[in-house]
N, C-alpha and C positions, 0 to 999 in steps of 0.2 A: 595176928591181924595182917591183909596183906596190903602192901608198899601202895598199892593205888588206893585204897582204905583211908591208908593214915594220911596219904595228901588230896584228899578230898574233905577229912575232916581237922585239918589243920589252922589254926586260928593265925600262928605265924609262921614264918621257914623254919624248914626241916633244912638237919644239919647230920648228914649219917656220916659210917667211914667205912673201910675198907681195909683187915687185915689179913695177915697169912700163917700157915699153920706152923710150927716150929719143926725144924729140920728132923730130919731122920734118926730115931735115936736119942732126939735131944728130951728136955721136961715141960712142961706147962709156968714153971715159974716167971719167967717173965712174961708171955703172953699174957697171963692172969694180970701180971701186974699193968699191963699196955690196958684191959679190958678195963680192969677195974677206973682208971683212969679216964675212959671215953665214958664208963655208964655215970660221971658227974653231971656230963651236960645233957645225960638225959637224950640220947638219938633213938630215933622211931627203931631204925634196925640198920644191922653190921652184917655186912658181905664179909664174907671167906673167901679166900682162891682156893685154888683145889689145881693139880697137879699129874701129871703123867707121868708115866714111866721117862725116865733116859736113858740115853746109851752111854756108857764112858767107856773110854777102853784105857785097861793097865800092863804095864809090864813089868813080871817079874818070870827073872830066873831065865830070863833072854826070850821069853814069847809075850807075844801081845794076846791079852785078852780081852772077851768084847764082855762086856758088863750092862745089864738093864735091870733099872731099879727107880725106884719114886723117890725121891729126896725128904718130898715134903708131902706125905702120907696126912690123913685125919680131919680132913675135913666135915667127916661126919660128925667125929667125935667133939670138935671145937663146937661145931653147930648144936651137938643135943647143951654142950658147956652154958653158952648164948642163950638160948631159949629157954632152958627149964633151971639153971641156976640163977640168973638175973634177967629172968624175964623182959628181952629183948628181941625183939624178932631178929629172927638169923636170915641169912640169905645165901646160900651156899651156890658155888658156881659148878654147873655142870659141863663138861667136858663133851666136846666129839672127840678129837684127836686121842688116840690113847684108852679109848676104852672102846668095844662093842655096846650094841644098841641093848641085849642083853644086859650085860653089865650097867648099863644104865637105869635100865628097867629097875633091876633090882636097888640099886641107892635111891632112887624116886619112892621105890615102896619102904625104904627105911625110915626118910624122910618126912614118910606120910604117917609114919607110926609113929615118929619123934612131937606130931602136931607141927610139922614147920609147913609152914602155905605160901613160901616164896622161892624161887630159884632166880639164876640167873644163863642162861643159855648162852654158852660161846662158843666158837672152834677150837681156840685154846693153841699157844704154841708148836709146832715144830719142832721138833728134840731130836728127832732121827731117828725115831720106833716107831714104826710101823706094826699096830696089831696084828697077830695071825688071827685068821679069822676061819676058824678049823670049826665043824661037826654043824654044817651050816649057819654060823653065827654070820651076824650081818653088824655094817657100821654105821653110823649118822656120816657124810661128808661135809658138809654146813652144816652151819647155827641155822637154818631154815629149816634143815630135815630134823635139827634137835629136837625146835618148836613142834614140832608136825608131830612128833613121836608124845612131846609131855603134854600138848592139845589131846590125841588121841585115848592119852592114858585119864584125861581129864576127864574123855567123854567113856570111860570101863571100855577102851581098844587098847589092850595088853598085847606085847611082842607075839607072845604064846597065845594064839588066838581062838584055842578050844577050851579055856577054862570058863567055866561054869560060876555064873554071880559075882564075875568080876566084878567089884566094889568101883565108881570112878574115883578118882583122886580130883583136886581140888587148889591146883598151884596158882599161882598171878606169876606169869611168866616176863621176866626182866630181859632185853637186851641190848648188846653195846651199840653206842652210835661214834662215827669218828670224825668229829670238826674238821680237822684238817684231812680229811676221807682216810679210809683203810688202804693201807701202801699198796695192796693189789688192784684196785679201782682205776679205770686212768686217766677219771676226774668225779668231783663232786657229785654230779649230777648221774652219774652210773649206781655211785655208793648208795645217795640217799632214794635212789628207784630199788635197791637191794633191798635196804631196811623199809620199803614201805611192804617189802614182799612178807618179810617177816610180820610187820604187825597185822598184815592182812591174813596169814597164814592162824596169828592168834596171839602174840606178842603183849603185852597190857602197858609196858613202858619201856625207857630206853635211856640206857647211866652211858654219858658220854667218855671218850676215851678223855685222858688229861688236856687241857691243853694252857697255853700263858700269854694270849692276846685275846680279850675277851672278842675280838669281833668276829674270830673263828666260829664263835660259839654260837653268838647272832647271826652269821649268814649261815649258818647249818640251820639253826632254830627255823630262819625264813625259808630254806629249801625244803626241807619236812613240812612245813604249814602248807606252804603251796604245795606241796604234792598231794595234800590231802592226808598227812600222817598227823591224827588229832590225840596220840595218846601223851600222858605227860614224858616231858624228855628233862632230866636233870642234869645240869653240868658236874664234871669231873674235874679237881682241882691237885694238883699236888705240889708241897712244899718242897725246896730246894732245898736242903742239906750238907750238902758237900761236893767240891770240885770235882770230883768224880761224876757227878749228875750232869756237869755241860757236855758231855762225851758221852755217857750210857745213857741219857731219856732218847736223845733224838736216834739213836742207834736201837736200842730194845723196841721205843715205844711209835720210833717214825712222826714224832711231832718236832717242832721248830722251837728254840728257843730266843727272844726276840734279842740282839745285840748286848743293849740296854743291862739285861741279865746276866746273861752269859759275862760279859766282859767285868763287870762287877764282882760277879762270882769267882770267877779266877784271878782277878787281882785282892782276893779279901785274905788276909794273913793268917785265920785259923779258921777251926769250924764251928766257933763259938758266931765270930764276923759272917760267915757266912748265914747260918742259922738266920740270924738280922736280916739278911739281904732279902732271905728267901720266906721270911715271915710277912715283910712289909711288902713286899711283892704280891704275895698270894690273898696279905691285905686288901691291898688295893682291889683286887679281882675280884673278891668277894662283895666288898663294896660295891662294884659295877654292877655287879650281878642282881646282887639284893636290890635296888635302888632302878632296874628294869623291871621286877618284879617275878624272878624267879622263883618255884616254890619249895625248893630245894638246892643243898648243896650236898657234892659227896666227895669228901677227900678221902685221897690213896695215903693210908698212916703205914701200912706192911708191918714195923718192928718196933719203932719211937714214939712215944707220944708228947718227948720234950715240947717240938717246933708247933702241933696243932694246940698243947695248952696256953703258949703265949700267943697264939693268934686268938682264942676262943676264948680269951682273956680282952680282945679289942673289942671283939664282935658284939655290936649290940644287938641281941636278939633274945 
């Protein structure tokens, strides 16, 4: 079923999340046990991230070598996990950066054989690979040209444009929006004339990037309205964890965190204390949010599902 579906026929808030695939090499044991965890409360559907090659470079034996490799591989495979074992709609994130439009093509058609009907379209990080793009392959630059490509394929405009009874595909296409704007924008109102390009391009909704002052969320909300972007936009929420998150969100993620927090956080003696900090935090938020009358919430879980079971334990919904 796809994400605009389930919140058009939704009686009260949707409550999804957002995990990632387990490292290179590693097992499915705990991610199963994170999964099986989130499908208690019952969420319409779970996003995957999905991942690009990197570059690292090693040395041994006195030279430097350049190393490119994906860390965190399988997003198909979490996704067919999601859908056809605990019948939950998956939402797998598709990539520009790190793949050609080719390579895209082809996980859109895996996708569309797995029965999944939702993506989620980003640019996706920076890592320091650059695709070759040999024997004419060609790349997406933006999440705008993503859209364009899995519209296209929606309407049977496959990469390869002499095949014969291309079948069209059938996605509800998802993308990010950033309250406090996209760190390249060089204000608000640049960003949210970007994203009205995307929905206008064919977009169906928009998962907001994290953020932890709801009124970020509200003046984005009101700048999309007024521009005329009328698809649903859900906010994006994440729990605080560990002293390590006052220094890596605002660094990774380019969002603020409000004093109040931060200071909190780094003065809390373990990460049991912290946990507390960042639960009744994200409390609160959640509360605001509901209580405006949002129709969704979607929190960033990645690895744990300690902090979102004692929040989702408050939440009356």
């Amino acid at each position: 079923m796809k994400v605009i579906e389930r919140l058009a026929a939704a009686s009260r808030p949707l409550i999804s999340y957002e995990i990632i695939p387990p490292v290179r090499g590693g097992t499915l044991g705990k991610l199963l046990s994170l999964i099986e965890d989130l499908v208690k409360y019952e969420p319409p559907f779970i996003d995957i991230t999905s991942h690009a090659a990197e570059v690292s470079y090693d040395q041994s034996q006195g030279a430097i070598q350049r190393r490119v490799k994906r860390k965190r591989p399988g997003t198909l495979g979490v996704c067919a996990l999601i859908q056809n074992k605990y019948h939950i709609d998956a939402v797998p994130h598709i990539l520009c950066n790190g793949f050609t439009r080719e390579e895209t093509e082809d996980a859109l058609i895996e996708l569309k054989y797995l029965g999944i009907e939702n993506v989620l379209a980003v640019r996706g990080d920076d890592h320091g690979y650059q695709k070759p793009l040999l024997n004419g392959r060609t790349a997406n630059r933006y999440a705008i040209d993503l859209v364009n490509q899995i519209v296209d394929m929606n309407a049977g405009r496959y990469v390869e444009s002499n095949l014969v009874d291309a079948e069209p595909s059938d996605f509800c296409v998802g993308i990010s929006g950033y309250p406090e704007k996209h760190f390249e924008s060089p204000n608000l109102e640049s960003d949210v004339a970007w994203t009205k390009k995307k929905v206008d391009a064919g977009a169906h909704y928009i998962v907001s990037q994290m953020f932890f002052e709801n009124r970020h969320f509200f003046e984005y909300l009101d700048a999309c309205r007024g521009l005329g972007v009328d698809v649903p936009i859900i906010p994006g929420l994440k729990i605080v964890t560990s002293q390590a998150h006052v220094s890596s969100l605002p660094k990774t993620f380019h969002v603020d965190l409000p004093p109040a927090l931060s200071d909190a956080v780094s003065a809390a003696e373990d990460n049991r204390e912290v946990r507390e900090i960042g639960v009744e935090w994200a409390f609160r938020q959640a509360e605001g949010l509901l209580n405006h009358g949002v129709p969704s919430i979607h929190f960033y879980i990645l690895q744990s599902s300690a902090a979102i079971k004692q929040l989702m334990e408050r939440l009356s919904i």
